[in-house]
PADREN-270074 format. One record per residue: chain; residue in three letters; residue number from 0; y negated, x negated, z negated of N, C-alpha, C in turn. Coordinates in Angstrom, 2 decimals. Atoms other than C-alpha are relative to their C-alpha. Layout:
REM PADREN-270074
mol, type, seq, n.yy, n.xx, n.zz, ca.yy, ca.xx, ca.zz, c.yy, c.xx, c.zz
A, ALA, NUM, Y, X, Z, Y, X, Z, Y, X, Z;
...
This chain:
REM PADREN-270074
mol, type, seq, n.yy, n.xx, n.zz, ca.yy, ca.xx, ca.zz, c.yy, c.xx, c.zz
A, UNK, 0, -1.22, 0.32, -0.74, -92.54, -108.34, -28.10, 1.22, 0.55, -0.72;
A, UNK, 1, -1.51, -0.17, 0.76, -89.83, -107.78, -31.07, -0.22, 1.72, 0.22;
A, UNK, 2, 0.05, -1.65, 0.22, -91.44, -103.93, -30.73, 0.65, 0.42, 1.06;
A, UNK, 3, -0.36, -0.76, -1.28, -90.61, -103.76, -26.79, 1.74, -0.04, -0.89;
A, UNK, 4, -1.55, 0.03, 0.36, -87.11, -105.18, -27.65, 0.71, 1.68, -0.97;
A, UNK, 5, -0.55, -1.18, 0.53, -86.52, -102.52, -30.04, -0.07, 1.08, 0.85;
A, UNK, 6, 0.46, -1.28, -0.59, -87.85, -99.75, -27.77, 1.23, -0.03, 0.76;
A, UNK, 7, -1.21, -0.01, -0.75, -85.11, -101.05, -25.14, 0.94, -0.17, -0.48;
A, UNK, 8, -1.49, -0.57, 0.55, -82.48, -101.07, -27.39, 0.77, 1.09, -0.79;
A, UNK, 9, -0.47, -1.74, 0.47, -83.14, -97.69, -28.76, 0.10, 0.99, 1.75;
A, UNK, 10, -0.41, -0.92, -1.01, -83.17, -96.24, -24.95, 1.42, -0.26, 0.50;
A, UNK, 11, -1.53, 0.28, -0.67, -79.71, -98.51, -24.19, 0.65, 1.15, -0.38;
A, UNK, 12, -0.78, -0.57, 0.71, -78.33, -97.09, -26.88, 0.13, 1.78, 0.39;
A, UNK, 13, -0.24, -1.34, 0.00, -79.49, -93.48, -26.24, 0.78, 0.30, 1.66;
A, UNK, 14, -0.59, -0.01, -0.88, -78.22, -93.79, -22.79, 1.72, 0.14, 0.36;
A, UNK, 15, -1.30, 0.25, 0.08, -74.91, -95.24, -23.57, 0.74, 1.51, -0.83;
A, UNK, 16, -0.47, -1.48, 0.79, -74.56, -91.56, -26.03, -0.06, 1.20, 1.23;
A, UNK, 17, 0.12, -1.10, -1.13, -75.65, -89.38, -23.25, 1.20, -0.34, 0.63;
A, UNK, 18, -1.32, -0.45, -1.14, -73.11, -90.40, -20.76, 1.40, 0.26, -0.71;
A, UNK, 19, -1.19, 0.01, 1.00, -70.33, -90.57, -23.46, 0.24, 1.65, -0.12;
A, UNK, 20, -0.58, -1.60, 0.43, -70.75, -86.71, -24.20, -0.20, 0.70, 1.22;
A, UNK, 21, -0.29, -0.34, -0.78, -71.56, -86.18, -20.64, 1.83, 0.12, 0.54;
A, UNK, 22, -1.73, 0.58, -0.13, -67.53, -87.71, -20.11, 0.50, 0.99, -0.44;
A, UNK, 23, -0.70, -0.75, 0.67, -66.61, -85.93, -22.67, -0.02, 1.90, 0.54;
A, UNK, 24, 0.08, -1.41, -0.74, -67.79, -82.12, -21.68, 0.45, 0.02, 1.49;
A, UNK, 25, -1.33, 0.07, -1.22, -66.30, -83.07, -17.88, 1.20, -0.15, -0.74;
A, UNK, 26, -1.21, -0.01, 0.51, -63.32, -83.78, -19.77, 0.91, 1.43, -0.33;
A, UNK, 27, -0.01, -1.28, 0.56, -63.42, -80.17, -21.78, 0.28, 0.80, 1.40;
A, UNK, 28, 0.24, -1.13, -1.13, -63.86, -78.61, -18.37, 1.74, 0.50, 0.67;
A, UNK, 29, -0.73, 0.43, -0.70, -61.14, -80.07, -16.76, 1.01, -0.77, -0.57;
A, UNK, 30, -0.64, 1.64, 0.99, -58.40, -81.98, -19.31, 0.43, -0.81, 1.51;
A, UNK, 31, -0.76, 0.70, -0.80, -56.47, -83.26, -16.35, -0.64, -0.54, 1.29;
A, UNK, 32, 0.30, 0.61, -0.59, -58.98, -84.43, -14.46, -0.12, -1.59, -0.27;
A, UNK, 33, 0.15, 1.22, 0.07, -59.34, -87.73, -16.48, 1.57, -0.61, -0.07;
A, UNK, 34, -0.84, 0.80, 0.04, -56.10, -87.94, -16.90, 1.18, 0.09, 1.34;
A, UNK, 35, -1.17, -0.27, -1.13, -53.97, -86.90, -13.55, -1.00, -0.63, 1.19;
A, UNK, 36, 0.85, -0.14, -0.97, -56.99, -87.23, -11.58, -0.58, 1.34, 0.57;
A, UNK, 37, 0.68, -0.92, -0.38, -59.22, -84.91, -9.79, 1.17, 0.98, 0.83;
A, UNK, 38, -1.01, -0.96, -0.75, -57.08, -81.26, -8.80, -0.91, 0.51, 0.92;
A, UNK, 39, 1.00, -0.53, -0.76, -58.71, -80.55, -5.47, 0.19, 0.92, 0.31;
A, UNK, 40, -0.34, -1.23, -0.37, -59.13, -77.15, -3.80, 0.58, 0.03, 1.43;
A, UNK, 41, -0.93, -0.45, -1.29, -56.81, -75.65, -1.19, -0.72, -0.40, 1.33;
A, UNK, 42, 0.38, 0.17, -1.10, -57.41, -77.00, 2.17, 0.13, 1.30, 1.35;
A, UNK, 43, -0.83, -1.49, -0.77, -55.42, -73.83, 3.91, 0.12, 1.03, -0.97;
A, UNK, 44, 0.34, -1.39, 0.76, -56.59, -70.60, 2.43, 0.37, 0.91, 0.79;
A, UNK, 45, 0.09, -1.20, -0.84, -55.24, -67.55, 3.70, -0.49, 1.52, -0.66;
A, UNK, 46, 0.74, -1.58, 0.49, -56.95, -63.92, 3.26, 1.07, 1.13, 0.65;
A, UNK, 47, -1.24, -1.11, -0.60, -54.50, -61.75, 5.45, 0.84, -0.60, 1.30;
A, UNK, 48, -1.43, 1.19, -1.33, -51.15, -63.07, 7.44, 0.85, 1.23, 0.52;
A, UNK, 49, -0.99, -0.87, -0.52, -49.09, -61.57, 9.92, 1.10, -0.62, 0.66;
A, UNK, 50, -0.98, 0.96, 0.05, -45.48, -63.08, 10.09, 0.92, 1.13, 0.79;
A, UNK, 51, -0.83, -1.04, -0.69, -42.92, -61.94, 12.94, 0.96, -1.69, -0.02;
A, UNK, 52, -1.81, 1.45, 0.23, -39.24, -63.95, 12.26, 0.93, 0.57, 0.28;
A, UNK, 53, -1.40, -0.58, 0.04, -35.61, -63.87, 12.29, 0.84, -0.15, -1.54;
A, UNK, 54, -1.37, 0.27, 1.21, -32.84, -63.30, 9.57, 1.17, 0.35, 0.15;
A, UNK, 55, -1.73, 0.99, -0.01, -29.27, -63.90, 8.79, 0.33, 0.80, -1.42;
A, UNK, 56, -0.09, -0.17, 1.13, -27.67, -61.91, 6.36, 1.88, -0.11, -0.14;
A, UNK, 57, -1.12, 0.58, -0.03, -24.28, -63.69, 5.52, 0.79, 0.79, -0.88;
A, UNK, 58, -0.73, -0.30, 1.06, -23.04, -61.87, 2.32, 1.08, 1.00, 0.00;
A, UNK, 59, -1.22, -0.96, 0.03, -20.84, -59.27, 3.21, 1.37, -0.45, 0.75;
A, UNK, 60, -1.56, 0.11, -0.83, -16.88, -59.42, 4.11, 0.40, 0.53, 1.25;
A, UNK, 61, -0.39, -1.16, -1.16, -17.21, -56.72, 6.95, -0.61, -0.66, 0.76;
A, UNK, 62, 0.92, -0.13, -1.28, -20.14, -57.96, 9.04, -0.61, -1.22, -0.47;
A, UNK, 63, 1.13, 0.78, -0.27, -22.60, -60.34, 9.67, -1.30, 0.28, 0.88;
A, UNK, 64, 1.08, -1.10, -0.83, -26.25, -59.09, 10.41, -1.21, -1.57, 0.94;
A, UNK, 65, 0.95, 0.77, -1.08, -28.87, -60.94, 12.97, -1.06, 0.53, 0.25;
A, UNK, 66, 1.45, -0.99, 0.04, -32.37, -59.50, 12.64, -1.09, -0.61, 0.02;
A, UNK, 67, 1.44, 0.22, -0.13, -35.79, -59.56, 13.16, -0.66, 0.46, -0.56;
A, UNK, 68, 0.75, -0.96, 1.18, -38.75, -58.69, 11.02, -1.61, -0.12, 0.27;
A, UNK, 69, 1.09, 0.02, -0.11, -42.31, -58.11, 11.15, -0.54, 0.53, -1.41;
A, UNK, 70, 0.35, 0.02, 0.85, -44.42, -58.51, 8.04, -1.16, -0.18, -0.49;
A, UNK, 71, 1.25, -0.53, 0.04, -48.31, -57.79, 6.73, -0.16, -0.45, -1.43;
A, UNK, 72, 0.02, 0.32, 1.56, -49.49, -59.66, 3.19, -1.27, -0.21, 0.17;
A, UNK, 73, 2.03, 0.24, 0.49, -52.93, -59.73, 1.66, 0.21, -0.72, -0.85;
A, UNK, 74, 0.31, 1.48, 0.88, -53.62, -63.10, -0.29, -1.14, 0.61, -0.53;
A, UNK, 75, 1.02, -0.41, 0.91, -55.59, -61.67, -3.45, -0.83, -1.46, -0.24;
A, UNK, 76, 0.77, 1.32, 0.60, -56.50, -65.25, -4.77, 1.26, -1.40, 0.74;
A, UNK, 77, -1.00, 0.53, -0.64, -54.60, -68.76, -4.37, 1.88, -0.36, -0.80;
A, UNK, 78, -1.28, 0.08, 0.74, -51.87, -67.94, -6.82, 0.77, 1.35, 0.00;
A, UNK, 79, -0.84, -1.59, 0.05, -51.10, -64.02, -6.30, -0.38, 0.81, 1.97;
A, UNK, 80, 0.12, -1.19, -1.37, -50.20, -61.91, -2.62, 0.67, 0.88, -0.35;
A, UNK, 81, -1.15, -1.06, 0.28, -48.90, -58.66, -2.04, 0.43, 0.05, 1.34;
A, UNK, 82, -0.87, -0.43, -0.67, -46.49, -58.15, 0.72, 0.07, 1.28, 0.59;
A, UNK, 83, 0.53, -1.04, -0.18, -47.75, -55.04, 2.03, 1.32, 0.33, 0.57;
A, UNK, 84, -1.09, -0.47, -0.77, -44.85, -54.40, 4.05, 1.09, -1.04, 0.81;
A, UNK, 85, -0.76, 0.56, -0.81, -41.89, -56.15, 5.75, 1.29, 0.58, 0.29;
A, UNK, 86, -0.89, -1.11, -0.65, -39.98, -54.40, 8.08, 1.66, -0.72, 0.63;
A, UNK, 87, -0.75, 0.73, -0.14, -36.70, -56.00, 9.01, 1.20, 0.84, 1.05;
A, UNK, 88, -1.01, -0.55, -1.11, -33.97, -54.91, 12.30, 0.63, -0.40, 0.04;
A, UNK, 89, -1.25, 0.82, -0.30, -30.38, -55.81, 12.32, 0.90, 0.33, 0.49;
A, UNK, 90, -1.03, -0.50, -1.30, -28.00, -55.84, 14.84, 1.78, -1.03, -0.76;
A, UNK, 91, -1.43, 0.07, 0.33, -24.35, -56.26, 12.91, 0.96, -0.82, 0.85;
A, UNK, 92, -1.45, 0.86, -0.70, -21.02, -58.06, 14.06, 0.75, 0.00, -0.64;
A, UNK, 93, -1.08, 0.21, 1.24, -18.15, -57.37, 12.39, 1.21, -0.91, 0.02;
A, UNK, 94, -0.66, 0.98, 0.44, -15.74, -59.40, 10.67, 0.98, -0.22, 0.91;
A, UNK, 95, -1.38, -0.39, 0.12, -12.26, -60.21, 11.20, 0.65, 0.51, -0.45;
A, UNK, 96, -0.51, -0.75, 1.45, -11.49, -59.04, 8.09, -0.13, 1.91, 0.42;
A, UNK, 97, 0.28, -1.58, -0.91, -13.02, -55.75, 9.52, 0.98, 0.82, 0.38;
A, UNK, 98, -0.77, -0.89, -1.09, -11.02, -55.23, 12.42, 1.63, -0.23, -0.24;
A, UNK, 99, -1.86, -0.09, 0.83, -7.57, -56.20, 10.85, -0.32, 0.86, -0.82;
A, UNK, 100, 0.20, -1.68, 0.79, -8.25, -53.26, 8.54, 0.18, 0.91, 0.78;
A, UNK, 101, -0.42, -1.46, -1.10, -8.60, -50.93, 10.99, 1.01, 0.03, 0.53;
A, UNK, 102, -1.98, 0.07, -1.22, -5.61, -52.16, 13.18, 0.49, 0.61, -0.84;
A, UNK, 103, -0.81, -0.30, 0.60, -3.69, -52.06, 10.63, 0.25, 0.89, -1.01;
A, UNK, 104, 0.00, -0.94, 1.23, -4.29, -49.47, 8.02, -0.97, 1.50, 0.66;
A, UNK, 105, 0.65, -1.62, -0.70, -5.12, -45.75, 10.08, -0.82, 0.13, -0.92;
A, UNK, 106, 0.94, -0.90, 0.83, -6.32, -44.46, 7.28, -1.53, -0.60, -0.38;
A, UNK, 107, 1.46, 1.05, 0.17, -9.46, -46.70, 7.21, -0.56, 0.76, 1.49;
A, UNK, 108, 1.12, -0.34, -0.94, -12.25, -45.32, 9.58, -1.35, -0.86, -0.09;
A, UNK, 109, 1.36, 0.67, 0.10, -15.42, -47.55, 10.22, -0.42, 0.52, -0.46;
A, UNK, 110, 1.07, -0.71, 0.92, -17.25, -45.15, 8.27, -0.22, -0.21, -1.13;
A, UNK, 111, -0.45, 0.98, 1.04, -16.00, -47.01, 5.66, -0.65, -0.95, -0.49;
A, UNK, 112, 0.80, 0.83, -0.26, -18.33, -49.67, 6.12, -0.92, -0.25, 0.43;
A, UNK, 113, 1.60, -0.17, -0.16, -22.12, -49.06, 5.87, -0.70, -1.32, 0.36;
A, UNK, 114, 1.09, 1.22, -0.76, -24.18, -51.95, 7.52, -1.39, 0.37, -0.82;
A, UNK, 115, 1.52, -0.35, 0.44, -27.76, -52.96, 6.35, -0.38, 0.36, 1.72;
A, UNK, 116, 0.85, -0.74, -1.49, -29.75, -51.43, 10.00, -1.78, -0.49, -0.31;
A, UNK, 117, 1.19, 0.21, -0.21, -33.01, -51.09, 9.01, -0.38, -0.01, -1.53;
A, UNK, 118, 0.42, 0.50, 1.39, -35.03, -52.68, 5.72, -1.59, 0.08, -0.14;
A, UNK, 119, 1.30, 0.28, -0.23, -38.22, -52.26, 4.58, -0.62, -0.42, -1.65;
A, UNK, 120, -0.18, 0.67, 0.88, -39.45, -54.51, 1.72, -1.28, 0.04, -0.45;
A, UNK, 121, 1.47, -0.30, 0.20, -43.10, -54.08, -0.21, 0.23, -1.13, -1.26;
A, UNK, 122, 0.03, 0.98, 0.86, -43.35, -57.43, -2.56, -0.86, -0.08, -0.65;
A, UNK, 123, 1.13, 0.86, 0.30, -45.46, -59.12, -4.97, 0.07, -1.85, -0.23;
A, UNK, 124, 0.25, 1.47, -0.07, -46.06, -62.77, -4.23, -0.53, -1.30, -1.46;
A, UNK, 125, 0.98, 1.55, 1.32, -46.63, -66.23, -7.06, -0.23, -0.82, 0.76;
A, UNK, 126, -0.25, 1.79, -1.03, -47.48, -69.11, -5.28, -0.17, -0.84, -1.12;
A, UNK, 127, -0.56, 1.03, 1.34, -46.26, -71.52, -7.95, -0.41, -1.15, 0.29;
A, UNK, 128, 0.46, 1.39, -0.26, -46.89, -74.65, -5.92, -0.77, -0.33, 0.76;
A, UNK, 129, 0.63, 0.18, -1.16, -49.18, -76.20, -3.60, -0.09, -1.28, 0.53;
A, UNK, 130, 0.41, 1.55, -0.06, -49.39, -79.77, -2.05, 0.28, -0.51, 1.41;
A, UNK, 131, 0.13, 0.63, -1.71, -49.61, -82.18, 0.61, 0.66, -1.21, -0.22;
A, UNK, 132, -0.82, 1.30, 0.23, -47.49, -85.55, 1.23, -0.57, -0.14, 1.59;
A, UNK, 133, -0.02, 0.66, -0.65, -48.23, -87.85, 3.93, 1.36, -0.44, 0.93;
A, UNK, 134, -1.46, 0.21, -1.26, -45.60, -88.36, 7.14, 0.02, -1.24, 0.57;
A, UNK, 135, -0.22, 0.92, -0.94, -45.11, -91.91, 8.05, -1.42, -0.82, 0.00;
A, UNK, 136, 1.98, 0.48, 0.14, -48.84, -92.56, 6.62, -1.22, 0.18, 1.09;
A, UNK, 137, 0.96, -0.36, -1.42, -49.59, -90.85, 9.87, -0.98, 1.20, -0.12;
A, UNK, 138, 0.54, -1.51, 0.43, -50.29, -87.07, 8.78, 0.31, 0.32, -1.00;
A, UNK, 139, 0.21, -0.13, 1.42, -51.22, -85.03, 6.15, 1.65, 1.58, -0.06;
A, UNK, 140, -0.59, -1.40, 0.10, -48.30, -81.97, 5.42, -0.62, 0.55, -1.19;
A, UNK, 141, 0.58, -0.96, 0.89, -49.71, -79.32, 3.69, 1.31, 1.24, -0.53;
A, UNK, 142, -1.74, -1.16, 0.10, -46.37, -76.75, 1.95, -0.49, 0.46, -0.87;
A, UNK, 143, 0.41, -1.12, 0.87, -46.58, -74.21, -0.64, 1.42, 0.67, -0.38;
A, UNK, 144, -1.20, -0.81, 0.34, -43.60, -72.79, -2.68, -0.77, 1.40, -0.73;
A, UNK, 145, 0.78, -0.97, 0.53, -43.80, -69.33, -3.71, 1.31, 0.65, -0.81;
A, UNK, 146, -1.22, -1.54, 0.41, -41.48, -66.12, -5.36, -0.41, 0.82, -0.21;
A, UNK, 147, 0.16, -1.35, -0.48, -41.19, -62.94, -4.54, 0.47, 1.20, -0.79;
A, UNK, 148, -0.18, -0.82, 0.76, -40.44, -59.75, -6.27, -0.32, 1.79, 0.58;
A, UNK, 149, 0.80, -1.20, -0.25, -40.67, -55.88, -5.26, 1.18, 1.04, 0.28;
A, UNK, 150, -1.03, -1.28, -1.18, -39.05, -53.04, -3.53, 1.28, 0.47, 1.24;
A, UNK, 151, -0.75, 0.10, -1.44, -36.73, -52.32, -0.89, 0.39, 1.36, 0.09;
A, UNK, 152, -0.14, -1.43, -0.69, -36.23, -48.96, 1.11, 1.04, -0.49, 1.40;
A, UNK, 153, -0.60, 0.98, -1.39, -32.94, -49.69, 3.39, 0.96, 1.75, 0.81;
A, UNK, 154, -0.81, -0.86, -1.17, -30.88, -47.64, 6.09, 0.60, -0.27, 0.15;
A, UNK, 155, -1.29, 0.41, -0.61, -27.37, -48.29, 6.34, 0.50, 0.36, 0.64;
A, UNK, 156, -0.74, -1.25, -1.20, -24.87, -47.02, 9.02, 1.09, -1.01, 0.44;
A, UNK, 157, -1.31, 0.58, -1.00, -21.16, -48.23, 10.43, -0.42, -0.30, 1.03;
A, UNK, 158, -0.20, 0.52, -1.31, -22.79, -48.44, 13.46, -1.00, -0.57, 0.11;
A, UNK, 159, 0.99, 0.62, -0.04, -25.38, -50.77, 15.09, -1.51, 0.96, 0.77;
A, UNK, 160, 1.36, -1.14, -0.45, -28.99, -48.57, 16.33, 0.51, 0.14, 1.15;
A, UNK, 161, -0.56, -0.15, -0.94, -27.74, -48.48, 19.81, 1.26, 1.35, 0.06;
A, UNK, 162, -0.99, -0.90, -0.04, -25.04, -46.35, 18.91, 0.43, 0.71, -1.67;
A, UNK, 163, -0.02, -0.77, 1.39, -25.94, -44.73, 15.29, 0.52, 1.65, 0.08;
A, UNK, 164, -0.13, -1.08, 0.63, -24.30, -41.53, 14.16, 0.04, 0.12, -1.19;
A, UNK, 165, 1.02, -0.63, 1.70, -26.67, -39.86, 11.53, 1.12, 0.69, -1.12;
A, UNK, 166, -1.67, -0.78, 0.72, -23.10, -38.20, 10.21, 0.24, -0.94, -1.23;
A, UNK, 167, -0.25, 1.24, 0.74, -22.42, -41.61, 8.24, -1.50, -1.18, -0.67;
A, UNK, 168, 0.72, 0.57, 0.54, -26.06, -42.20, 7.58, -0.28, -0.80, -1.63;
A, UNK, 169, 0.49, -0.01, 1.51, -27.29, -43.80, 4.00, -1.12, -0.80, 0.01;
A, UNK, 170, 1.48, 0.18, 0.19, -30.84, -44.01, 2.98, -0.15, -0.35, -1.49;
A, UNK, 171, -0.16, 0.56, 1.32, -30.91, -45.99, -0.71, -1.54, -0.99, -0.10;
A, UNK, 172, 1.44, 0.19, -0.02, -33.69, -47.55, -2.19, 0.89, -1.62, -1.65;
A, UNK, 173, -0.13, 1.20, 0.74, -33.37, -51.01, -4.43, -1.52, -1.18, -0.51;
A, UNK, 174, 1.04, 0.69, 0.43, -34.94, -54.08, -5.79, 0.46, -1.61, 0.35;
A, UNK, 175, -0.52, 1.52, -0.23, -35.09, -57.78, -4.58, -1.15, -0.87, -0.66;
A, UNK, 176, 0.91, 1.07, 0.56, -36.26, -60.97, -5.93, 0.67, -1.01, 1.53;
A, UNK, 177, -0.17, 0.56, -0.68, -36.60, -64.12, -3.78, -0.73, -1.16, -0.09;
A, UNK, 178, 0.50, 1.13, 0.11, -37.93, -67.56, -3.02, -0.33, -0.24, 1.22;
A, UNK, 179, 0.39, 0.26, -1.38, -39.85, -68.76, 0.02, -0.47, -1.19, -0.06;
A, UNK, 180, 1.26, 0.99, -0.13, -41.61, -71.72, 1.42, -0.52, -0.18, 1.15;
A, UNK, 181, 0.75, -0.37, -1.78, -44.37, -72.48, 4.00, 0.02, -1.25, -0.06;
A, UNK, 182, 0.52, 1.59, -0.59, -45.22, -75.56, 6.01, -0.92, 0.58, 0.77;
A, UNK, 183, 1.06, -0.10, -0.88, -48.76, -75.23, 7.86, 0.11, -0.98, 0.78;
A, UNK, 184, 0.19, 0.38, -1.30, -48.91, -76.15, 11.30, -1.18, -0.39, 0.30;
A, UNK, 185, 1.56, 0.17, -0.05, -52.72, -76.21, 11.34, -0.62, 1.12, -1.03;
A, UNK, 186, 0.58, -1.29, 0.72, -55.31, -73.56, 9.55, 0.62, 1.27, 0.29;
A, UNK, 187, -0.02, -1.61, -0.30, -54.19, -70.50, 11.36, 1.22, -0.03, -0.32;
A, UNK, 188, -1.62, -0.04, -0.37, -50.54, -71.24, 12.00, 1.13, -0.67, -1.10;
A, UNK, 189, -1.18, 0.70, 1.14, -47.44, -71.88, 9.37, 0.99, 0.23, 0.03;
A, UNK, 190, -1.62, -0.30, -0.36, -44.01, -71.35, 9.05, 0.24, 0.30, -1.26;
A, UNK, 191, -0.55, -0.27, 1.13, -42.17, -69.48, 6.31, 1.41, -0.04, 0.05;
A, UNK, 192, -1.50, -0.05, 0.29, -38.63, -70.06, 4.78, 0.48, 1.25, -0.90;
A, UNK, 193, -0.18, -0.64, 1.06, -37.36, -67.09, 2.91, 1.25, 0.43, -0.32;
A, UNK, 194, -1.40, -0.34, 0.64, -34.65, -66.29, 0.69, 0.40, 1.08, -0.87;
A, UNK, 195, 0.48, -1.76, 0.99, -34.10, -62.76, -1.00, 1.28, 0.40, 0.14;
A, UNK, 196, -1.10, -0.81, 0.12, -31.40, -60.77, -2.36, -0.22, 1.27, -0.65;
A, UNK, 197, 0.16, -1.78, -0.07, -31.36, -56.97, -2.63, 1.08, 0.48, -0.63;
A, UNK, 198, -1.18, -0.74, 0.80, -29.74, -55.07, -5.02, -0.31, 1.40, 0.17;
A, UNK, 199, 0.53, -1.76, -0.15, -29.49, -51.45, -3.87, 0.74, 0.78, -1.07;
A, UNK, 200, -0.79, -1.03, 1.09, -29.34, -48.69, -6.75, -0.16, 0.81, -0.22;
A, UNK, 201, 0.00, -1.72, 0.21, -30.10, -45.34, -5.45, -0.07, -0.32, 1.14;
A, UNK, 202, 0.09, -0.77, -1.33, -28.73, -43.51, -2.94, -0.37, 1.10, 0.27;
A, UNK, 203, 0.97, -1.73, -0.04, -30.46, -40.31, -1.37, 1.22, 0.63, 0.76;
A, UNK, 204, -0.62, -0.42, -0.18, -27.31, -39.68, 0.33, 0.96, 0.20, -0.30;
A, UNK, 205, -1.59, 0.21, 0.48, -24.44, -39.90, -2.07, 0.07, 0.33, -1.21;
A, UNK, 206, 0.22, 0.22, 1.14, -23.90, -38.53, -5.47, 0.21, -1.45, -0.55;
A, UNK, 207, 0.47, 1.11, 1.12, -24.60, -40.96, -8.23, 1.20, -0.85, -0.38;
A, UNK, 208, -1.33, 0.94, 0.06, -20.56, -41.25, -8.68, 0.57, -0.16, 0.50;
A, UNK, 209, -0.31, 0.33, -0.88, -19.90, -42.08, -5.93, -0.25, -1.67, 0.47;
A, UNK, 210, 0.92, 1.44, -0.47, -22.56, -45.21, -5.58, 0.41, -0.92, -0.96;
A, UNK, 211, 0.06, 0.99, 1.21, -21.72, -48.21, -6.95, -1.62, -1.35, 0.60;
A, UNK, 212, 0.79, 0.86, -0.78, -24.45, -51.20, -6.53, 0.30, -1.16, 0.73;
A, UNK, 213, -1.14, 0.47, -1.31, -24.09, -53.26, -3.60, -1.61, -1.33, -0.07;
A, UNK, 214, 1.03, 1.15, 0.00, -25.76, -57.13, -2.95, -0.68, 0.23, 1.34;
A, UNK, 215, 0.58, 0.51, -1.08, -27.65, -57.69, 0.14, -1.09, -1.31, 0.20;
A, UNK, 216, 0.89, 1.46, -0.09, -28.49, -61.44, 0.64, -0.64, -0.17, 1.56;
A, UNK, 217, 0.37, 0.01, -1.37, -30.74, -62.46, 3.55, -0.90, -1.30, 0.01;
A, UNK, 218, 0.45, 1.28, 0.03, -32.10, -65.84, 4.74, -1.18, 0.28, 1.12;
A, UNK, 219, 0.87, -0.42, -0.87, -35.52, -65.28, 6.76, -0.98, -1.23, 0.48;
A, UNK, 220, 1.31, 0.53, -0.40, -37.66, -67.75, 9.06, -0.63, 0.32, 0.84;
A, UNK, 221, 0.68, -0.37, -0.55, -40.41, -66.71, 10.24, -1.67, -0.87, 0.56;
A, UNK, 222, 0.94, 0.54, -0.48, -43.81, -67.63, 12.31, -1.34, 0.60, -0.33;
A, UNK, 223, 0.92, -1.21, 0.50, -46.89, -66.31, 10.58, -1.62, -1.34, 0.42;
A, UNK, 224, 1.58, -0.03, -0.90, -50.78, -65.99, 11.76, -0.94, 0.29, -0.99;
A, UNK, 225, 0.81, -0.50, 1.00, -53.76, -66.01, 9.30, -1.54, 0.75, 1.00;
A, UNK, 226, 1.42, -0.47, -0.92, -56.16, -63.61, 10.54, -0.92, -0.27, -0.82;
């Protein structure tokens, strides 16, 4: 009898060691699973999105632009995309400030005052955040912050596409950073917020001392599709 006893209190014991360094190696794997809790995986994965929006580009004294954009990103993993392309159309309005210039000062010609027209933007994507909060303890929201980084190839012109003369063209080439965020609608469907500013600092049409560098801020929401 005193032999069983021992037998079962050398298997407690070896039991109680096993799961202890089992704990422990989950632990190693994962620190923050014992202590934050379990980090689960992405519910909304996207592999390739196609986002058609509007933007708003407020920053200049002359004009105010109103555009549309169509845009193509490949989701490498769930922390890096690239931005394959985003194409962007803007239809101008100029200031007040503008057109009291002209009234009043001849020697000023709209030509004076290059518009962004047409933008085309090739990024690379972080997705920094990911998470879900509860609405009213009714539904789940699923959002995602990200920032952006890349290229820009733009087309300026005094006038709006409708009535461009190539005479006053400029074709410049820059670099923007930016910040976005999504809200998913369901799996396929989400919504993006984006925020980007463009610093253009070569022109193909202007000597060098001539160009100085110029901002271009732009506020973009758009409706994007995971194929």
């Amino acid at each position: 009898m005193k032999g069983m006893n021992r037998v079962l209190a050398a298997l407690v014991l070896v039991g109680f060691c096993t799961a202890g360094m089992t704990g422990q190696a989950e632990g190693s794997e994962n620190p923050l699973s014992s202590r934050d809790g379990p980090i689960q995986k992405r519910l909304y994965a996207i592999d390739h999105e196609l986002s058609l929006g509007w933007s708003y580009l407020p920053l200049d004294s002359y004009y105010k632009g109103y555009g549309v954009s169509l845009s193509y990103t490949i989701h490498l993993n769930h922390l890096w995309a690239i931005e394959l392309f985003r194409l962007g159309l803007t239809y101008n309005l100029d200031s007040d400030l503008k057109t009291k210039l002209i009234e009043q000062m001849p020697d000023i010609s709209p030509a004076e005052f290059p518009a962004m027209v047409l933008m085309e933007n090739t990024n690379l994507l972080f997705k920094m955040l990911y998470g879900k909060q509860t609405f009213l303890n009714r539904q789940v929201l699923h959002y995602e912050l990200f920032v952006s980084g890349g290229v820009t190839f733009a087309f300026r012109n005094p006038f709006n596409v409708h009535e461009i003369d190539m005479e006053y063209a400029r074709f410049e080439f820059g670099v923007n950073l930016g910040v976005g965020f999504r809200f998913w609608l369901n799996p396929d469907w989400s919504v993006r917020v984006d925020m980007r500013n463009t610093l253009l600092l070569l022109s193909f049409t202007q000597g060098f001392d001539d160009y100085l560098p110029k901002n271009a801020a732009e506020i973009g929401l758009s409706l994007s599709y995971a194929l």
